[in-house]
PQR file with spaces between the fields and no chain letter, atoms N, CA, C, O and H, PARSE charges and radii, in Angstrom:
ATOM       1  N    UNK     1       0.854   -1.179    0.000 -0.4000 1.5000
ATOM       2  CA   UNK     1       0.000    0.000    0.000 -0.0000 2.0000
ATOM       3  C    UNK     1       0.887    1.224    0.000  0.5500 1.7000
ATOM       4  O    UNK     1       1.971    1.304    0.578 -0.5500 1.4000
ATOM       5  N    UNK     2       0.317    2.141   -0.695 -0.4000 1.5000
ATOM       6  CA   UNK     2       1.296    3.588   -0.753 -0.0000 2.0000
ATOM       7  C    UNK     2       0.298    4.589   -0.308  0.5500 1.7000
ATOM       8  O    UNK     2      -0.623    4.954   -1.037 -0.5500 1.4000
ATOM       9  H    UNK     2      -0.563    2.076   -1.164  0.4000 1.0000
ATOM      10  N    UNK     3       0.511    5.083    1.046 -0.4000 1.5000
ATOM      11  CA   UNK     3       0.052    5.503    2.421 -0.0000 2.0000
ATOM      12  C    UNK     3       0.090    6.955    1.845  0.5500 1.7000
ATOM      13  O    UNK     3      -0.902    7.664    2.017 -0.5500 1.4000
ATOM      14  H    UNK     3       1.260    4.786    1.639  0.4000 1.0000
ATOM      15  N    UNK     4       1.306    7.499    1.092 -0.4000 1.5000
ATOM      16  CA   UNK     4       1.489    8.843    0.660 -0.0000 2.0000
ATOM      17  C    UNK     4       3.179    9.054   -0.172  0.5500 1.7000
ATOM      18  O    UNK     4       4.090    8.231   -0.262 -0.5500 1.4000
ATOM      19  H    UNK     4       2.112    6.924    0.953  0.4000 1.0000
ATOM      20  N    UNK     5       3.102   10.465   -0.676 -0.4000 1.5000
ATOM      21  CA   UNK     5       4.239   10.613   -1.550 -0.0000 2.0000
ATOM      22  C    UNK     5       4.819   11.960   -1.180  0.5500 1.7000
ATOM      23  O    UNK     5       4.103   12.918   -0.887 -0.5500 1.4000
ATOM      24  H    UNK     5       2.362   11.134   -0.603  0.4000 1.0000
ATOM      25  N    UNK     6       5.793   11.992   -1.199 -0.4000 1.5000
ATOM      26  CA   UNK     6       6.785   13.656   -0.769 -0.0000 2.0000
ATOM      27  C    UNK     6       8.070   13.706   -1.770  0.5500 1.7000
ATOM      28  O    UNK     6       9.104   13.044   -1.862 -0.5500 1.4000
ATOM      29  H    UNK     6       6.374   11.214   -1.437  0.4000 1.0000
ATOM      30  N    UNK     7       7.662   14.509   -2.284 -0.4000 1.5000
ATOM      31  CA   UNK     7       8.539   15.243   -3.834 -0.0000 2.0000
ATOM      32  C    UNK     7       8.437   16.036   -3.945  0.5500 1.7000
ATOM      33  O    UNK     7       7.810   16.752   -3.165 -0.5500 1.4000
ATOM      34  H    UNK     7       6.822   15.046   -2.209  0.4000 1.0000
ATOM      35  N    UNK     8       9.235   16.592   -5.455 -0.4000 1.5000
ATOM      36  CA   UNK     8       8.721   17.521   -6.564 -0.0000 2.0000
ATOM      37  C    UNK     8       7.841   17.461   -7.410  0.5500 1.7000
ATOM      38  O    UNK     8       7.687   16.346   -7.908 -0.5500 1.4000
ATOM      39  H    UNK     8       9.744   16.010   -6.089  0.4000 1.0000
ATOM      40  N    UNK     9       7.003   18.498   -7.866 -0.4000 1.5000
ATOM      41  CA   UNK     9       6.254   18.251   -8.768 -0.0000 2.0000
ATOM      42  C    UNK     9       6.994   18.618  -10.545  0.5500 1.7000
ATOM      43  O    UNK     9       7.160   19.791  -10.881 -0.5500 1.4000
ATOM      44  H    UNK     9       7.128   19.404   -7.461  0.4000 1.0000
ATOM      45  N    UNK    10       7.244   17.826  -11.196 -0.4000 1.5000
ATOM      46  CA   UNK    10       8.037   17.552  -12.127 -0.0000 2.0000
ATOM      47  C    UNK    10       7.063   18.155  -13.361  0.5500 1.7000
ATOM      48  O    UNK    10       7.476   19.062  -14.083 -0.5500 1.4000
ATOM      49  H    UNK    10       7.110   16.874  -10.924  0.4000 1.0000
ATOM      50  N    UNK    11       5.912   17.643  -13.507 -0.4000 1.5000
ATOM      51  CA   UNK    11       4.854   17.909  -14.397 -0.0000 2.0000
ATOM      52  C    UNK    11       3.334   18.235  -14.127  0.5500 1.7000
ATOM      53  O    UNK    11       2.724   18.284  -13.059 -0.5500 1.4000
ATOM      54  H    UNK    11       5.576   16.905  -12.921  0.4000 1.0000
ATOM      55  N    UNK    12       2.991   18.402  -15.175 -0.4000 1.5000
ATOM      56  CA   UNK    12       1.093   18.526  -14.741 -0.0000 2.0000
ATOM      57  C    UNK    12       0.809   18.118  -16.011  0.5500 1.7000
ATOM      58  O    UNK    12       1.463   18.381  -17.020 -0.5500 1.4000
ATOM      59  H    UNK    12       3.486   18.362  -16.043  0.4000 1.0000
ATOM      60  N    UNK    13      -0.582   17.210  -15.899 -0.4000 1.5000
ATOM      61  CA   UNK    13      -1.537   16.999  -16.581 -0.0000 2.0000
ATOM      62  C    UNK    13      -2.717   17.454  -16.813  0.5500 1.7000
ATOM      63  O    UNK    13      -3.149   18.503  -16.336 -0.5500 1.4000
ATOM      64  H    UNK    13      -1.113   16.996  -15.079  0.4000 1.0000
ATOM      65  N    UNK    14      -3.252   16.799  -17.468 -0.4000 1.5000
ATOM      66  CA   UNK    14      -5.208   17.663  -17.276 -0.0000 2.0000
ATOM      67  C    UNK    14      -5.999   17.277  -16.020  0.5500 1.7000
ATOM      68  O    UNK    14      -6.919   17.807  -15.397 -0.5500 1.4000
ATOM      69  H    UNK    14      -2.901   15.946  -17.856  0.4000 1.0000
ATOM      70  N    UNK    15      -5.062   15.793  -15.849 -0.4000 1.5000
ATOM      71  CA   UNK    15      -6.037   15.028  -14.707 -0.0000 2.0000
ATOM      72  C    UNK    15      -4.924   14.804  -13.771  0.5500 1.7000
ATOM      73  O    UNK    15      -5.168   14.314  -12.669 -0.5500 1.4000
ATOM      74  H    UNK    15      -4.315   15.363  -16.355  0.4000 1.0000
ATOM      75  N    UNK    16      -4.130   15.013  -13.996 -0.4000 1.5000
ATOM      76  CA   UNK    16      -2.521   14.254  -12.606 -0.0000 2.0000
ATOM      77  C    UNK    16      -1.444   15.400  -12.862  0.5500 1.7000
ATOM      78  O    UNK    16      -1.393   16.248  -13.753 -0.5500 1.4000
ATOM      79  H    UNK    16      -3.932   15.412  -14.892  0.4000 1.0000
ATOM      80  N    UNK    17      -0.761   15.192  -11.985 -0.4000 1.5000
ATOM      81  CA   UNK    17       0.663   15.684  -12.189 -0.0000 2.0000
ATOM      82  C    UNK    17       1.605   14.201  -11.397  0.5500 1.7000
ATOM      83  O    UNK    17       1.253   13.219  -10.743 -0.5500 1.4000
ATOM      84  H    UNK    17      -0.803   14.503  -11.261  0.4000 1.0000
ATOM      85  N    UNK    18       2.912   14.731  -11.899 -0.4000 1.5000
ATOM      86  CA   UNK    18       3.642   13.593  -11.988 -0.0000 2.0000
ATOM      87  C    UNK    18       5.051   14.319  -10.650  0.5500 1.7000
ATOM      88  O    UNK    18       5.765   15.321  -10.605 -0.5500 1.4000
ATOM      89  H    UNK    18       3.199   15.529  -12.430  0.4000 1.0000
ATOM      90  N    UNK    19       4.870   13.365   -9.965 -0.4000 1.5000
ATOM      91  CA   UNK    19       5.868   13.811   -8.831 -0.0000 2.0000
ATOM      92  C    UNK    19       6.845   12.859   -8.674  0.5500 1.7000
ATOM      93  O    UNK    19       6.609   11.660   -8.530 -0.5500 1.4000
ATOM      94  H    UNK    19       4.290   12.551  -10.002  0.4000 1.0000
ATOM      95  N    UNK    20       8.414   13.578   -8.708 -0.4000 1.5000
ATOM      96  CA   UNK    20       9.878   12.740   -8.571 -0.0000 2.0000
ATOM      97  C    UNK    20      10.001   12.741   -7.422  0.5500 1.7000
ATOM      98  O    UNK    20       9.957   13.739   -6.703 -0.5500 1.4000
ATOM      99  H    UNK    20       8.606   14.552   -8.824  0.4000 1.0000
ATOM     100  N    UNK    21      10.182   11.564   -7.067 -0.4000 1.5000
ATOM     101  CA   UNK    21      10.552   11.044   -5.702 -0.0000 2.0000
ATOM     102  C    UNK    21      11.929   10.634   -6.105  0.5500 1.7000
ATOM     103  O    UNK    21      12.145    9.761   -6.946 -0.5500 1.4000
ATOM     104  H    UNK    21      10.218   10.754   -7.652  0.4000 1.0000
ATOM     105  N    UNK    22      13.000   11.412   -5.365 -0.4000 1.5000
ATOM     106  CA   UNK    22      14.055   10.717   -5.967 -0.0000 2.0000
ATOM     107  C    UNK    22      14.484    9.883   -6.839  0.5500 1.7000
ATOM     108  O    UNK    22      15.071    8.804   -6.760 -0.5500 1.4000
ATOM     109  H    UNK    22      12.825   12.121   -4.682  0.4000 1.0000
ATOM     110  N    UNK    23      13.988   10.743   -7.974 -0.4000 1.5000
ATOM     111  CA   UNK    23      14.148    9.811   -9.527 -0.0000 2.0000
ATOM     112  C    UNK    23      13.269    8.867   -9.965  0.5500 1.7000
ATOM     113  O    UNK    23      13.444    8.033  -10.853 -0.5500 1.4000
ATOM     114  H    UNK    23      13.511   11.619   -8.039  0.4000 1.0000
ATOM     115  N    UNK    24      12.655    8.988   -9.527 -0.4000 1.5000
ATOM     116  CA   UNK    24      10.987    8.174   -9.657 -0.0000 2.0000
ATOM     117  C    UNK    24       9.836    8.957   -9.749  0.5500 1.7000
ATOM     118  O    UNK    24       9.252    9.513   -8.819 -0.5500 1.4000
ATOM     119  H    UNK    24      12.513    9.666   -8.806  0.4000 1.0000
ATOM     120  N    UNK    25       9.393    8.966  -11.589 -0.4000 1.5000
ATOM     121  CA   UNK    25       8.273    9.942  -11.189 -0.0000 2.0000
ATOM     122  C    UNK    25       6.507    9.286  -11.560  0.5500 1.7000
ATOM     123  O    UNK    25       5.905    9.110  -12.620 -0.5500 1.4000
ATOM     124  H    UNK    25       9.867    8.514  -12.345  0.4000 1.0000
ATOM     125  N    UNK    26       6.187    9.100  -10.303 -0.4000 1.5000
ATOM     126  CA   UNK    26       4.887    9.178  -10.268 -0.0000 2.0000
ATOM     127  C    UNK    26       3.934    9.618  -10.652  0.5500 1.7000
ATOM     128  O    UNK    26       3.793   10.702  -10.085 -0.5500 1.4000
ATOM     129  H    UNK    26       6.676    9.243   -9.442  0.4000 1.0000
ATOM     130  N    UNK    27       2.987    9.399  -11.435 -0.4000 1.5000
ATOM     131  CA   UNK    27       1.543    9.753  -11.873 -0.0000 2.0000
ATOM     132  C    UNK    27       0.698    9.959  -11.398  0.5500 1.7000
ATOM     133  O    UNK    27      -0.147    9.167  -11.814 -0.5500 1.4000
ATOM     134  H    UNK    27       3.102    8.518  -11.896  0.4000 1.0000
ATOM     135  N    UNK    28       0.225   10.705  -10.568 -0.4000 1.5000
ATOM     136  CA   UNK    28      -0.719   11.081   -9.319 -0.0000 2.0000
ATOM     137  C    UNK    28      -2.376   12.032  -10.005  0.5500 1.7000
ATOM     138  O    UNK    28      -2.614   13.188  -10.356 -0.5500 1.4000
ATOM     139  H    UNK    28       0.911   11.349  -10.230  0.4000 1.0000
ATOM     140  N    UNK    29      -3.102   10.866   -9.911 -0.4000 1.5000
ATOM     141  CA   UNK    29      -4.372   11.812  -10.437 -0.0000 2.0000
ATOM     142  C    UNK    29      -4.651   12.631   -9.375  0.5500 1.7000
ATOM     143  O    UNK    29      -4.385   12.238   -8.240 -0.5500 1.4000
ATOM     144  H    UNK    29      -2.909    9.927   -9.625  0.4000 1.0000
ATOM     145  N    UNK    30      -5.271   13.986   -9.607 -0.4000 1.5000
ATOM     146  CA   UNK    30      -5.700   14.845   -8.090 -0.0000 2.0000
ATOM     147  C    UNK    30      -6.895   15.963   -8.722  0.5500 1.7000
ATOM     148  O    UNK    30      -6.988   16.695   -9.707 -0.5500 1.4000
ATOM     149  H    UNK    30      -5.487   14.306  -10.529  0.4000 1.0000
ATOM     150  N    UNK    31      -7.384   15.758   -8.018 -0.4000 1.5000
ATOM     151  CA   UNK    31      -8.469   16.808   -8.107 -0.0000 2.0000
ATOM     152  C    UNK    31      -8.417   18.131   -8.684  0.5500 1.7000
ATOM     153  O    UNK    31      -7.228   18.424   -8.551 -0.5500 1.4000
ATOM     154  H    UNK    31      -7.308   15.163   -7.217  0.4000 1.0000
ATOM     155  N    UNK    32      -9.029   19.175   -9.285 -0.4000 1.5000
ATOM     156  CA   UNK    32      -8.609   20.226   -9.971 -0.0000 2.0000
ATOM     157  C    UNK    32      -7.983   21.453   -9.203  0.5500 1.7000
ATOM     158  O    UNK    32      -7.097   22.211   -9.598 -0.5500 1.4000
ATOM     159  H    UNK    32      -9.994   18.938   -9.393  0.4000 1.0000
ATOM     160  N    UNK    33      -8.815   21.459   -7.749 -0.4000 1.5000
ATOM     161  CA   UNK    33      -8.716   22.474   -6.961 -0.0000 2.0000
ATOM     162  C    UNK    33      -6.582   22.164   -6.245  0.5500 1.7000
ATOM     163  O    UNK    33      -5.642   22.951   -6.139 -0.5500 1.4000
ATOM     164  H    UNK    33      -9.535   20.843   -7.429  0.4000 1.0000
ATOM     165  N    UNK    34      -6.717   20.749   -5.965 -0.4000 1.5000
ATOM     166  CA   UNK    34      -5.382   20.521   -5.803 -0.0000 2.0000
ATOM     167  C    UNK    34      -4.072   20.358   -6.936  0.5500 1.7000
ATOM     168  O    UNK    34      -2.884   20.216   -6.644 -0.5500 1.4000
ATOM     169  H    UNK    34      -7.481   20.110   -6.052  0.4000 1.0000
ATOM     170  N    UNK    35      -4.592   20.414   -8.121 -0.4000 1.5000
ATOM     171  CA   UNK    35      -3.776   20.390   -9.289 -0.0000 2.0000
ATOM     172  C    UNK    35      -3.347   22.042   -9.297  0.5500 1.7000
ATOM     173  O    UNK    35      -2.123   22.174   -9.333 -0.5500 1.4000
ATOM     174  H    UNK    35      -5.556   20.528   -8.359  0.4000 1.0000
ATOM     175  N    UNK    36      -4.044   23.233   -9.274 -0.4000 1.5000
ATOM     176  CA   UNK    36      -3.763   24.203   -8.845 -0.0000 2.0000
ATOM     177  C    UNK    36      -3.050   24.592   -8.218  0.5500 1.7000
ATOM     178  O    UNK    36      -2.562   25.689   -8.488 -0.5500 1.4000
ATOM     179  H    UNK    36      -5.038   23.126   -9.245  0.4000 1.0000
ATOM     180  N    UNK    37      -2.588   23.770   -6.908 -0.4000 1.5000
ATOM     181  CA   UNK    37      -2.041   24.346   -5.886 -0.0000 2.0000
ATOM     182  C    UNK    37      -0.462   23.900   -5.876  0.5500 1.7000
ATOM     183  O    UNK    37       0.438   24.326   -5.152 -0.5500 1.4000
ATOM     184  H    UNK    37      -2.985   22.879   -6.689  0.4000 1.0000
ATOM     185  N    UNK    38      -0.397   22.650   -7.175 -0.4000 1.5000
ATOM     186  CA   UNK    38       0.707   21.695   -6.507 -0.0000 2.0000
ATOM     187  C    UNK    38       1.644   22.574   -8.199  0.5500 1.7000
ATOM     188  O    UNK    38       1.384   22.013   -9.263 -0.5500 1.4000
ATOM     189  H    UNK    38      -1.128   22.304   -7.764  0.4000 1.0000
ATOM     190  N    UNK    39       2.439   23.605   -8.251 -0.4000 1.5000
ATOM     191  CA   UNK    39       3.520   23.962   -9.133 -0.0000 2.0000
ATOM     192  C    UNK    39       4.413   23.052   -9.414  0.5500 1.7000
ATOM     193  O    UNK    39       4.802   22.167   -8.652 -0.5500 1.4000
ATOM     194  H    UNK    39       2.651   24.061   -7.386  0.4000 1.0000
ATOM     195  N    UNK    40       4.788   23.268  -10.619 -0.4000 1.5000
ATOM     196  CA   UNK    40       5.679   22.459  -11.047 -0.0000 2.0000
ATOM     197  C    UNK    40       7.316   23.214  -10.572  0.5500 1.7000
ATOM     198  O    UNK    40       7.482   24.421  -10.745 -0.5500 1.4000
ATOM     199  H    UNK    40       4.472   23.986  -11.238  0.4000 1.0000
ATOM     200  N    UNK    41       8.206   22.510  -10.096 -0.4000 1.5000
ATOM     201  CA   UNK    41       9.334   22.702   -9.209 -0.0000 2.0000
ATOM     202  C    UNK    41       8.488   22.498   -7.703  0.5500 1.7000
ATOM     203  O    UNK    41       9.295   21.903   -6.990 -0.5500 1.4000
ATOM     204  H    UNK    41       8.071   21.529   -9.956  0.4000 1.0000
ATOM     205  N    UNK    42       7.936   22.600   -7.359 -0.4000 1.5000
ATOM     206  CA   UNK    42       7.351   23.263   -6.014 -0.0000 2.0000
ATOM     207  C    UNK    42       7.511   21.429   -5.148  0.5500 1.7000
ATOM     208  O    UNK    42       7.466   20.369   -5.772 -0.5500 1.4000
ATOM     209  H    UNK    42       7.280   23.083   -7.939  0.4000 1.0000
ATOM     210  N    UNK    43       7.665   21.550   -3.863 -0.4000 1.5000
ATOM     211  CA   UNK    43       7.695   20.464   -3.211 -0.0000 2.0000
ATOM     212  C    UNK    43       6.633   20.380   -2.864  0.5500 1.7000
ATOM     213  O    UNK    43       5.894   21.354   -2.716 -0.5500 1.4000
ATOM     214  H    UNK    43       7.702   22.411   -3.356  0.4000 1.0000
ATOM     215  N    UNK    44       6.274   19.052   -2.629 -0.4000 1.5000
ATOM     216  CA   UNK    44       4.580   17.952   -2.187 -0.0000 2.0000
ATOM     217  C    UNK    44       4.138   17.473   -1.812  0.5500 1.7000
ATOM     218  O    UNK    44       3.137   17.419   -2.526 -0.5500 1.4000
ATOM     219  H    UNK    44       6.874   18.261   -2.749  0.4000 1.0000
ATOM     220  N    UNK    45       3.997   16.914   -1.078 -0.4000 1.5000
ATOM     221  CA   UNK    45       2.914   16.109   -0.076 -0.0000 2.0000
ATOM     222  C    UNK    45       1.797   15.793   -0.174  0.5500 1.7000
ATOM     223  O    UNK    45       0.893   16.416    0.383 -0.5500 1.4000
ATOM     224  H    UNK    45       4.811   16.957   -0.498  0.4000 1.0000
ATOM     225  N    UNK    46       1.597   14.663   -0.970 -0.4000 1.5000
ATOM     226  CA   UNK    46       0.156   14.232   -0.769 -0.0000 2.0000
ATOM     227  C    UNK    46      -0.332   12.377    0.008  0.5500 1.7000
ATOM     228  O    UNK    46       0.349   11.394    0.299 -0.5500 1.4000
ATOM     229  H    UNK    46       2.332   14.157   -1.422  0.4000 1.0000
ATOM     230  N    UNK    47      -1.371   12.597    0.058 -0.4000 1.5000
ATOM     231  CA   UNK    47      -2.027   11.598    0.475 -0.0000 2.0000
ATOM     232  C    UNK    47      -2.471   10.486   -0.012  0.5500 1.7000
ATOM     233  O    UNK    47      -3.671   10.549    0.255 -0.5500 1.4000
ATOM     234  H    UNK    47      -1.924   13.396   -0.178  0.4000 1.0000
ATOM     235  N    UNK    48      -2.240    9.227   -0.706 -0.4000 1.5000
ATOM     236  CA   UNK    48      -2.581    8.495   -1.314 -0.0000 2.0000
ATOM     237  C    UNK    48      -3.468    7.363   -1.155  0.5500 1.7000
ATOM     238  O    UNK    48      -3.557    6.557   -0.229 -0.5500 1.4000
ATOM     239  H    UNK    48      -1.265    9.176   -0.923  0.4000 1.0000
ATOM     240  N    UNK    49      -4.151    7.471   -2.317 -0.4000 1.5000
ATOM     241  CA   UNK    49      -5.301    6.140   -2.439 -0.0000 2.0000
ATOM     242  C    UNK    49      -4.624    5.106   -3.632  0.5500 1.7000
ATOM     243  O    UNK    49      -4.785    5.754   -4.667 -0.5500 1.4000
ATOM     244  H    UNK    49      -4.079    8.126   -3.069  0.4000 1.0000
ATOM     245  N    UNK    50      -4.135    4.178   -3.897 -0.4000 1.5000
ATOM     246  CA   UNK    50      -3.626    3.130   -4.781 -0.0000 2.0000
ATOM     247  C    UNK    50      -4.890    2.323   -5.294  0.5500 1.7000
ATOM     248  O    UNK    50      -5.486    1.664   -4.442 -0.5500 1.4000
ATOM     249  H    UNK    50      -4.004    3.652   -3.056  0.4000 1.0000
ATOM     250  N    UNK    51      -5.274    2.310   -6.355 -0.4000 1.5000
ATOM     251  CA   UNK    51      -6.288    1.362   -7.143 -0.0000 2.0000
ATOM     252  C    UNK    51      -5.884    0.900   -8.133  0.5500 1.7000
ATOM     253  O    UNK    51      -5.189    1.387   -9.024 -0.5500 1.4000
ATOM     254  H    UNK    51      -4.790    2.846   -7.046  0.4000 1.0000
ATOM     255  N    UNK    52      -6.445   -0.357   -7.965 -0.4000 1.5000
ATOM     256  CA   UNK    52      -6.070   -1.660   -8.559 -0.0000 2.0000
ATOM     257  C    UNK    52      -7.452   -2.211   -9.551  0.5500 1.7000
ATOM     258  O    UNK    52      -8.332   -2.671   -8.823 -0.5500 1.4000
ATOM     259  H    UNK    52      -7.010   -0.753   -7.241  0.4000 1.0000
ATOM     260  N    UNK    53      -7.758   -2.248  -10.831 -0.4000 1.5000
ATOM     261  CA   UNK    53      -8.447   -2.943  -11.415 -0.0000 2.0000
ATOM     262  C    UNK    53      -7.765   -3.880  -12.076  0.5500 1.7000
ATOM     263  O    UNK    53      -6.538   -3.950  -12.007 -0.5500 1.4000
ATOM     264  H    UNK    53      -7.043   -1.875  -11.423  0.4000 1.0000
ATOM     265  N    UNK    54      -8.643   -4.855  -12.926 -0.4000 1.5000
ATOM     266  CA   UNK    54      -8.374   -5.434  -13.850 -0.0000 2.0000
ATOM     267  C    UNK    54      -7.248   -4.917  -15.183  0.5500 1.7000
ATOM     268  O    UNK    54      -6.394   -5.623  -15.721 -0.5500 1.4000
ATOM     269  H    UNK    54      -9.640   -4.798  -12.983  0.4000 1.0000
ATOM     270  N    UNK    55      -7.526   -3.695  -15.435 -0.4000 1.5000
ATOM     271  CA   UNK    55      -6.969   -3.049  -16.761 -0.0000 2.0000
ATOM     272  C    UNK    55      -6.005   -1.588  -16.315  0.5500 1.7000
ATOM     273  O    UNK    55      -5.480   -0.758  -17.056 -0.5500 1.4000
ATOM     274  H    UNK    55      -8.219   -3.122  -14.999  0.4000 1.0000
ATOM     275  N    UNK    56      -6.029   -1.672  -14.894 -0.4000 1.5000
ATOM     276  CA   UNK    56      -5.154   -0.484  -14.711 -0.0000 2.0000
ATOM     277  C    UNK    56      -4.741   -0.284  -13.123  0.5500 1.7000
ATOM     278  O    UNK    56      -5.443   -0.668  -12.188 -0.5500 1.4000
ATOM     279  H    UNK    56      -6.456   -2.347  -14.291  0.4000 1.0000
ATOM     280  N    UNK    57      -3.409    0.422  -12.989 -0.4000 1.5000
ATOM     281  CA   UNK    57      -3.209    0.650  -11.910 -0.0000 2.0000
ATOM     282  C    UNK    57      -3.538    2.347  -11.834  0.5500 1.7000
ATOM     283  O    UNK    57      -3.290    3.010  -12.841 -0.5500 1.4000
ATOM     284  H    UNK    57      -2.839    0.734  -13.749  0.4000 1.0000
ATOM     285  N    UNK    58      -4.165    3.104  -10.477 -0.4000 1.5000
ATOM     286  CA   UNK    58      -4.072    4.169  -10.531 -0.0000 2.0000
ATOM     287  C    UNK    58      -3.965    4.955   -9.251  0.5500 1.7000
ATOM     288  O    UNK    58      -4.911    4.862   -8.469 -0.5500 1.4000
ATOM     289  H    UNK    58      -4.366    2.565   -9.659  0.4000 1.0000
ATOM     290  N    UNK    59      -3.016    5.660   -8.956 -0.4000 1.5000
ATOM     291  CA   UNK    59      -2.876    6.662   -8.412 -0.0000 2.0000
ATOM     292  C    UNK    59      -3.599    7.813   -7.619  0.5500 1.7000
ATOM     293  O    UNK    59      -3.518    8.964   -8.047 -0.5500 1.4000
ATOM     294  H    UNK    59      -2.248    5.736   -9.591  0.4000 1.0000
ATOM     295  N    UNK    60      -3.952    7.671   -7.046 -0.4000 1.5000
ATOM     296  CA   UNK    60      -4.629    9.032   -6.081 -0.0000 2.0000
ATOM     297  C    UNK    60      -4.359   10.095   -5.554  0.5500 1.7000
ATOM     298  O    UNK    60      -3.991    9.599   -4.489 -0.5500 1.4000
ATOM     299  H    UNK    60      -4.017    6.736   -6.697  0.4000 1.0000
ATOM     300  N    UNK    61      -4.177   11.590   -5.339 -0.4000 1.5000
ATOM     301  CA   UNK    61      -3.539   11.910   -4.154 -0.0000 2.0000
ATOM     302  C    UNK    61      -4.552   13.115   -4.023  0.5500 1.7000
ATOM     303  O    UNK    61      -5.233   13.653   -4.896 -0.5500 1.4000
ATOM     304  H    UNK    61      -4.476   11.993   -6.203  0.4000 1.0000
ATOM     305  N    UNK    62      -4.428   13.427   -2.419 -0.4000 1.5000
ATOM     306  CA   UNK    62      -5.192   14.380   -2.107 -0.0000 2.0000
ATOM     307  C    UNK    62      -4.493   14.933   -1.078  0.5500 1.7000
ATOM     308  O    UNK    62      -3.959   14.129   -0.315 -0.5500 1.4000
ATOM     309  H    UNK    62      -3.875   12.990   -1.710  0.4000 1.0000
ATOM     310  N    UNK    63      -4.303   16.532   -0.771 -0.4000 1.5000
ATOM     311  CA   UNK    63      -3.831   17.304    0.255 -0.0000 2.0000
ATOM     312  C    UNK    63      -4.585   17.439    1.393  0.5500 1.7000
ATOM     313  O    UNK    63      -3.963   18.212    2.122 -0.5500 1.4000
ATOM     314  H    UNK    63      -4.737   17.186   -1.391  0.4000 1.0000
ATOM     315  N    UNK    64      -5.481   17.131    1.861 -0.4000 1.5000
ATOM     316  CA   UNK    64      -5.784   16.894    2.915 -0.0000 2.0000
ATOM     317  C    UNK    64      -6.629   15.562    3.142  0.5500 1.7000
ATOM     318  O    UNK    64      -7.427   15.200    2.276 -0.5500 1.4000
ATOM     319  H    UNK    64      -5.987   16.503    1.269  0.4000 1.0000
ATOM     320  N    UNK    65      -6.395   14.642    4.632 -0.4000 1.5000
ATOM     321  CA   UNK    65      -7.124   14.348    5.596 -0.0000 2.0000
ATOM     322  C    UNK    65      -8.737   13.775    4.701  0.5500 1.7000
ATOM     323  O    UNK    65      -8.981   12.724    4.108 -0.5500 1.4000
ATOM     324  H    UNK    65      -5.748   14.936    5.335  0.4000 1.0000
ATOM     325  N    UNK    66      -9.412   14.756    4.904 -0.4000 1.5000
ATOM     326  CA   UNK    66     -10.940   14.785    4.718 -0.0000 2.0000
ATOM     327  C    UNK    66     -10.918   14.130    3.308  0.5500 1.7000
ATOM     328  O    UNK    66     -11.467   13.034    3.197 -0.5500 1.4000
ATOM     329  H    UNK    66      -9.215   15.610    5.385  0.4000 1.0000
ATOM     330  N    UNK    67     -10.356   14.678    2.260 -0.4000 1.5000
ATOM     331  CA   UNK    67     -10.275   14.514    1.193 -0.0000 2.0000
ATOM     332  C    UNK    67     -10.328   13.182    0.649  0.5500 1.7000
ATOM     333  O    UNK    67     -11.149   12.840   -0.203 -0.5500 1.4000
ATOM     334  H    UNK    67      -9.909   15.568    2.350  0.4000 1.0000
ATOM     335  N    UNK    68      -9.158   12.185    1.307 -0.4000 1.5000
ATOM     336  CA   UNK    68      -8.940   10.955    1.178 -0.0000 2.0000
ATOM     337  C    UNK    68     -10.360   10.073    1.119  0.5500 1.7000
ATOM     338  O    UNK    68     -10.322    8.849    0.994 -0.5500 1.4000
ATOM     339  H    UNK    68      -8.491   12.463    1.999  0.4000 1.0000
Protein backbone atom coordinates (compact mmCIF):
# COMPACT_ATOMS: atom_id res chain seq x y z
CA UNK A 1 0.00 0.00 0.00
CA UNK A 2 1.30 3.59 -0.75
CA UNK A 3 0.05 5.50 2.42
CA UNK A 4 1.49 8.84 0.66
CA UNK A 5 4.24 10.61 -1.55
CA UNK A 6 6.78 13.66 -0.77
CA UNK A 7 8.54 15.24 -3.83
CA UNK A 8 8.72 17.52 -6.56
CA UNK A 9 6.25 18.25 -8.77
CA UNK A 10 8.04 17.55 -12.13
CA UNK A 11 4.85 17.91 -14.40
CA UNK A 12 1.09 18.53 -14.74
CA UNK A 13 -1.54 17.00 -16.58
CA UNK A 14 -5.21 17.66 -17.28
CA UNK A 15 -6.04 15.03 -14.71
CA UNK A 16 -2.52 14.25 -12.61
CA UNK A 17 0.66 15.68 -12.19
CA UNK A 18 3.64 13.59 -11.99
CA UNK A 19 5.87 13.81 -8.83
CA UNK A 20 9.88 12.74 -8.57
CA UNK A 21 10.55 11.04 -5.70
CA UNK A 22 14.05 10.72 -5.97
CA UNK A 23 14.15 9.81 -9.53
CA UNK A 24 10.99 8.17 -9.66
CA UNK A 25 8.27 9.94 -11.19
CA UNK A 26 4.89 9.18 -10.27
CA UNK A 27 1.54 9.75 -11.87
CA UNK A 28 -0.72 11.08 -9.32
CA UNK A 29 -4.37 11.81 -10.44
CA UNK A 30 -5.70 14.85 -8.09
CA UNK A 31 -8.47 16.81 -8.11
CA UNK A 32 -8.61 20.23 -9.97
CA UNK A 33 -8.72 22.47 -6.96
CA UNK A 34 -5.38 20.52 -5.80
CA UNK A 35 -3.78 20.39 -9.29
CA UNK A 36 -3.76 24.20 -8.85
CA UNK A 37 -2.04 24.35 -5.89
CA UNK A 38 0.71 21.69 -6.51
CA UNK A 39 3.52 23.96 -9.13
CA UNK A 40 5.68 22.46 -11.05
CA UNK A 41 9.33 22.70 -9.21
CA UNK A 42 7.35 23.26 -6.01
CA UNK A 43 7.69 20.46 -3.21
CA UNK A 44 4.58 17.95 -2.19
CA UNK A 45 2.91 16.11 -0.08
CA UNK A 46 0.16 14.23 -0.77
CA UNK A 47 -2.03 11.60 0.47
CA UNK A 48 -2.58 8.49 -1.31
CA UNK A 49 -5.30 6.14 -2.44
CA UNK A 50 -3.63 3.13 -4.78
CA UNK A 51 -6.29 1.36 -7.14
CA UNK A 52 -6.07 -1.66 -8.56
CA UNK A 53 -8.45 -2.94 -11.41
CA UNK A 54 -8.37 -5.43 -13.85
CA UNK A 55 -6.97 -3.05 -16.76
CA UNK A 56 -5.15 -0.48 -14.71
CA UNK A 57 -3.21 0.65 -11.91
CA UNK A 58 -4.07 4.17 -10.53
CA UNK A 59 -2.88 6.66 -8.41
CA UNK A 60 -4.63 9.03 -6.08
CA UNK A 61 -3.54 11.91 -4.15
CA UNK A 62 -5.19 14.38 -2.11
CA UNK A 63 -3.83 17.30 0.25
CA UNK A 64 -5.78 16.89 2.91
CA UNK A 65 -7.12 14.35 5.60
CA UNK A 66 -10.94 14.78 4.72
CA UNK A 67 -10.27 14.51 1.19
CA UNK A 68 -8.94 10.96 1.18
Amino acid sequence: MIASITGTVAAQQDRSVTVDVHGLGLQVYVLPRAREQLAIGASAKLLTHFHVREDAFELYGFLLPAEL
